[in-house]
VOPAGU-2260 file (C-alpha; in pm, 1 decimal, decimal comma):
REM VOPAGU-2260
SITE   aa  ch    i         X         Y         Z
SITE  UNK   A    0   -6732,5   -3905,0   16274,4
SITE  UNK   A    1   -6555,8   -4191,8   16429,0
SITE  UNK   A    2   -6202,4   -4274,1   16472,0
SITE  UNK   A    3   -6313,6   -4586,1   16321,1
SITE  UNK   A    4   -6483,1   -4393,7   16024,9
SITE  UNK   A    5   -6176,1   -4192,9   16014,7
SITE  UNK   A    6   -5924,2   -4515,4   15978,7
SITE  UNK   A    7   -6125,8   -4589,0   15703,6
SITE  UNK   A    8   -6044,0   -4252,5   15527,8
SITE  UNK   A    9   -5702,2   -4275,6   15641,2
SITE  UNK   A   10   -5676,8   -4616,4   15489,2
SITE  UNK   A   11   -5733,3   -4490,3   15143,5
SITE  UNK   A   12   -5481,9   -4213,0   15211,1
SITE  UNK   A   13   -5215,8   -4521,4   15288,9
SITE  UNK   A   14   -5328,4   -4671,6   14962,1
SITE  UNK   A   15   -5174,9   -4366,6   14762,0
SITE  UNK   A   16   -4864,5   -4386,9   14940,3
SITE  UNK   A   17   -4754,9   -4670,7   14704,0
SITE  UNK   A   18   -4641,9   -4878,0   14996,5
SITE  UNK   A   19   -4563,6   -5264,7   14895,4
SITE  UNK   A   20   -4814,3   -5507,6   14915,6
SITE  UNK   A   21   -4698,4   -5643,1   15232,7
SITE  UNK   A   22   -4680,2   -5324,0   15402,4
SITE  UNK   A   23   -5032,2   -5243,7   15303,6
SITE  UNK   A   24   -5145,9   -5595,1   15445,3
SITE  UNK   A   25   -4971,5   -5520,4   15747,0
SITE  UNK   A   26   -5158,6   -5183,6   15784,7
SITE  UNK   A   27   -5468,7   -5279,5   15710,1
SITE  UNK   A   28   -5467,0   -5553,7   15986,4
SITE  UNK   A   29   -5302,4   -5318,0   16182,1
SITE  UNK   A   30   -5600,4   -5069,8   16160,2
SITE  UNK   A   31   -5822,9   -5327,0   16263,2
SITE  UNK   A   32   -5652,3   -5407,6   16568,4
SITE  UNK   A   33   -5725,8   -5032,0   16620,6
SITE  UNK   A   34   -6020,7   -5024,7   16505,6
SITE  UNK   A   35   -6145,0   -5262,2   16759,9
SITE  UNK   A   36   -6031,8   -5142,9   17012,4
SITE  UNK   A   37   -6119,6   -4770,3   17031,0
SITE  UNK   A   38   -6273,0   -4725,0   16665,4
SITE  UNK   A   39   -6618,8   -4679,1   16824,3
SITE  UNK   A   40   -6505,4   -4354,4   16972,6
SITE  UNK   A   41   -6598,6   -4006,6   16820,6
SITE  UNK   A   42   -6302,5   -3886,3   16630,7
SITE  UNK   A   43   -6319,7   -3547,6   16777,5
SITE  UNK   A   44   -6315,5   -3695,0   17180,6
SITE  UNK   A   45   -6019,6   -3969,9   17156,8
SITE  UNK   A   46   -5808,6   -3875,1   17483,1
SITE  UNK   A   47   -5443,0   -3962,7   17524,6
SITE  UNK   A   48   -5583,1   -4174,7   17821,3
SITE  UNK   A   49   -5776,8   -4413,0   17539,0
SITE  UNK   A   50   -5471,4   -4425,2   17310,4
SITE  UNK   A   51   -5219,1   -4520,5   17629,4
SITE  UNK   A   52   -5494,0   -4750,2   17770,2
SITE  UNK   A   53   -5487,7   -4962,7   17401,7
SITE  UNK   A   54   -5117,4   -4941,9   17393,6
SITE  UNK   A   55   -5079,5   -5081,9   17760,8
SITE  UNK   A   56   -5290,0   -5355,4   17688,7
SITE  UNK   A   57   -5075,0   -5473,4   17387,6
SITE  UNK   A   58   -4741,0   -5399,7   17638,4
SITE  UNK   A   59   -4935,1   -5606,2   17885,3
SITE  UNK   A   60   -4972,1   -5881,0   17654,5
SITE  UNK   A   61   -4607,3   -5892,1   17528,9
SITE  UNK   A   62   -4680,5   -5725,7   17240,3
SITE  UNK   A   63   -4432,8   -5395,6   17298,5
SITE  UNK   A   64   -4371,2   -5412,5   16927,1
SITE  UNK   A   65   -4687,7   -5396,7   16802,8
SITE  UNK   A   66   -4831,4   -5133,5   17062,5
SITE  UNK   A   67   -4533,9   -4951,3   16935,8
SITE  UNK   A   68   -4680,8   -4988,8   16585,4
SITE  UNK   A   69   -4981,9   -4907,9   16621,9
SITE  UNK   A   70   -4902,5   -4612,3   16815,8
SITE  UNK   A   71   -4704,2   -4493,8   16478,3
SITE  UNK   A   72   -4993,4   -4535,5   16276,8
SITE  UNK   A   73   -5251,8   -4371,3   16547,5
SITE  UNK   A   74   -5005,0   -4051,2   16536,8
SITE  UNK   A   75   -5049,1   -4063,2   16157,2
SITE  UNK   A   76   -5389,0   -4086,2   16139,2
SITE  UNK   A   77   -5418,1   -3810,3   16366,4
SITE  UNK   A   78   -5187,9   -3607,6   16168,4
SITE  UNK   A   79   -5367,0   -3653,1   15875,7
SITE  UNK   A   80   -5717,1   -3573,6   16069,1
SITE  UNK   A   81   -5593,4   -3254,8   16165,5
SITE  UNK   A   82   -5478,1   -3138,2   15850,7
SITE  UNK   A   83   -5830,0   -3295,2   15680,8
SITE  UNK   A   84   -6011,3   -3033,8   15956,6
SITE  UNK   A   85   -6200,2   -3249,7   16187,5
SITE  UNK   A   86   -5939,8   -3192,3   16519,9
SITE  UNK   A   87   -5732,3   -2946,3   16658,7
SITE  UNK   A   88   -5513,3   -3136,1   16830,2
SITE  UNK   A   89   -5343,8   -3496,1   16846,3
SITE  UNK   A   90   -5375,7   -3720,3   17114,5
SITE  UNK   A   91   -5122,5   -3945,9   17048,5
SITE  UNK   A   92   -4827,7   -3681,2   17076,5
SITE  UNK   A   93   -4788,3   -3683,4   17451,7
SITE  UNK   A   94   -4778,8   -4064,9   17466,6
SITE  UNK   A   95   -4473,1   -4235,3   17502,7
SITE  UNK   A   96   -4418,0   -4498,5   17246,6
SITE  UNK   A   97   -4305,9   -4812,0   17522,2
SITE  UNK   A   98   -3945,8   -4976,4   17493,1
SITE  UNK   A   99   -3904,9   -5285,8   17289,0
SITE  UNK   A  100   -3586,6   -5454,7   17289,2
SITE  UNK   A  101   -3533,6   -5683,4   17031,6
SITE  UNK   A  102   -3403,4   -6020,9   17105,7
SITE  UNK   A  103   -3233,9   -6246,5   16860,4
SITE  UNK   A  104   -3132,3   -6593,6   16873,2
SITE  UNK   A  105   -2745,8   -6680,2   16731,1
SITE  UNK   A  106   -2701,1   -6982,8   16475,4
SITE  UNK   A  107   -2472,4   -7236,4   16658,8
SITE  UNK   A  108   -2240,7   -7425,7   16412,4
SITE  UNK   A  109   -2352,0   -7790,2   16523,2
SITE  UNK   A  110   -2765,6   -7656,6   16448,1
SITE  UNK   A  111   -2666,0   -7489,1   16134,9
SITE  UNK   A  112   -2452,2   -7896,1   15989,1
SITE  UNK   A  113   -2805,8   -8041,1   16109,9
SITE  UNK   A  114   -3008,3   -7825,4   15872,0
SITE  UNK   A  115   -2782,4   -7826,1   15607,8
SITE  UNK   A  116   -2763,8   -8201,8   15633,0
SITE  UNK   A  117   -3105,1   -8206,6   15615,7
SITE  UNK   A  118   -3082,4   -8065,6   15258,2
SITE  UNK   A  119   -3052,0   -8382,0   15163,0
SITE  UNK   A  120   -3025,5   -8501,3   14807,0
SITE  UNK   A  121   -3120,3   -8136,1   14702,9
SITE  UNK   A  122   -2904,2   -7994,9   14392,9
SITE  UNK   A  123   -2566,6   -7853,2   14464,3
SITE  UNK   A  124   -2701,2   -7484,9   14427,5
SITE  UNK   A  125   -2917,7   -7505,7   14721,2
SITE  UNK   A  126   -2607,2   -7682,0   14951,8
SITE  UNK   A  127   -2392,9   -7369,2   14803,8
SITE  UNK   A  128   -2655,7   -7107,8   14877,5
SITE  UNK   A  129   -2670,7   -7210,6   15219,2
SITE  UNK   A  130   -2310,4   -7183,5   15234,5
SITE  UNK   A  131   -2308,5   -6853,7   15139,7
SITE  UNK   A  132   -2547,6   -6732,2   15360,5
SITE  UNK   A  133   -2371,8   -6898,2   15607,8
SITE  UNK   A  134   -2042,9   -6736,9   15550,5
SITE  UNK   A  135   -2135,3   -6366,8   15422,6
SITE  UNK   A  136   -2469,5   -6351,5   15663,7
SITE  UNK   A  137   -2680,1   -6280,9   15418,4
SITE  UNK   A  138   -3058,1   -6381,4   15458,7
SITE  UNK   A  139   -3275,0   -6534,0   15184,0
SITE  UNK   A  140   -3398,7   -6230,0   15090,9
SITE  UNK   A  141   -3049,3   -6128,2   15009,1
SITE  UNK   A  142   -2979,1   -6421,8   14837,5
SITE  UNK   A  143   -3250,0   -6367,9   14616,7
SITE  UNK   A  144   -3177,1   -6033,8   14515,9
SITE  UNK   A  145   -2792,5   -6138,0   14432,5
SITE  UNK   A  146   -2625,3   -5956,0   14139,3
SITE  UNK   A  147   -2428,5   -6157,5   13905,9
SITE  UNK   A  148   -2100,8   -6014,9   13830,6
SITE  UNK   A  149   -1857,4   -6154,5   13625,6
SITE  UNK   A  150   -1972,5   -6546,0   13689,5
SITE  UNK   A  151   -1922,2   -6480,8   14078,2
SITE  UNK   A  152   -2248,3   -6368,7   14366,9
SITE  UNK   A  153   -2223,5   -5993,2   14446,6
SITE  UNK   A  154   -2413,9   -6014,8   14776,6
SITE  UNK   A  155   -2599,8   -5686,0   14865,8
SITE  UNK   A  156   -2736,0   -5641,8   15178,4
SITE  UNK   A  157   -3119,6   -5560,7   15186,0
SITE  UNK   A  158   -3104,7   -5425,4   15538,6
SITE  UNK   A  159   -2802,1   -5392,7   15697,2
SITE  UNK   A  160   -2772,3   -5516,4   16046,9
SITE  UNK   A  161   -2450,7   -5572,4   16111,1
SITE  UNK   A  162   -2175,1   -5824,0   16151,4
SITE  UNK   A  163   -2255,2   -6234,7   16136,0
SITE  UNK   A  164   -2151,2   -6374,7   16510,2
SITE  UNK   A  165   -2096,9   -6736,9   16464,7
SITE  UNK   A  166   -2063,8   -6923,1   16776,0
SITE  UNK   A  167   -1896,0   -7300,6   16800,5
């Protein structure tokens, strides 16, 4: 069997997991990048120096992120290979998963009066949403999941990331 035969196994597994849609997506192109690179290999003879090699050429690409990403899902499949019967042990274990640091850029006040000005002649709910993401941080995913309490938004935070830093 290979590790490409495998991912394809493993992909139905990830289908029962009930992840959302764009998880699944995500995975499933995520496989593919996997699958060719090293899928061709036998299952059984994947060495940690094949996984490292795929995941340094993602790292060498600037692509730390998804090198780290794939090596999550390589570990998984593994996992899952080994409990299935077909390996002993799993190559991805002794890797290191590489470093990403995540940049992000900061909303300037003088950027964020250009966009909002570029709202135009939109209706006063989309000015006052942009407001409020403006003041409270929240993103539009927030927005969109807003409770309504008492005639007044109830922002709750999908993912918390901390405090809004607003620079002049």
């Amino acid at each position: 069997m290979t590790l490409g035969n495998h991912l394809d196994n493993f992909w139905g597994i990830l289908k029962k997991r009930e992840l959302a849609d764009s998880t699944l997506r995500q995975r499933g192109l995520q496989i593919g990048y996997i699958k060719d690179n090293i899928g061709d290999l036998l299952l059984s003879r994947v060495t940690i120096k094949d996984v490292a090699g795929m995941m340094d050429s993602y790292v060498h690409q600037g692509k730390k992120a998804t090198a780290v990403k794939l090596r999550q899902i390589l570990n998984d499949a593994f996992n899952e290979a080994i409990v299935a019967g077909h390996i002993k042990d799993n190559p991805v274990t002794p890797t290191k998963a590489p470093a990403n640091k995540v940049s992000r850029s900061r909303l300037i006040v003088t950027k964020y009066h250009q966009i909002f000005e570029a709202t135009g002649d939109q209706q006063q709910w989309v000015k006052n949403m942009f407001d409020l993401a403006f003041v409270t941080g929240q993103r539009r995913k927030d927005l969109a999941a807003m409770n309504i309490r008492r005639q007044l938004p109830w922002p709750v935070r999908v993912n918390y990331s901390g405090s809004l830093d607003v620079t002049a």
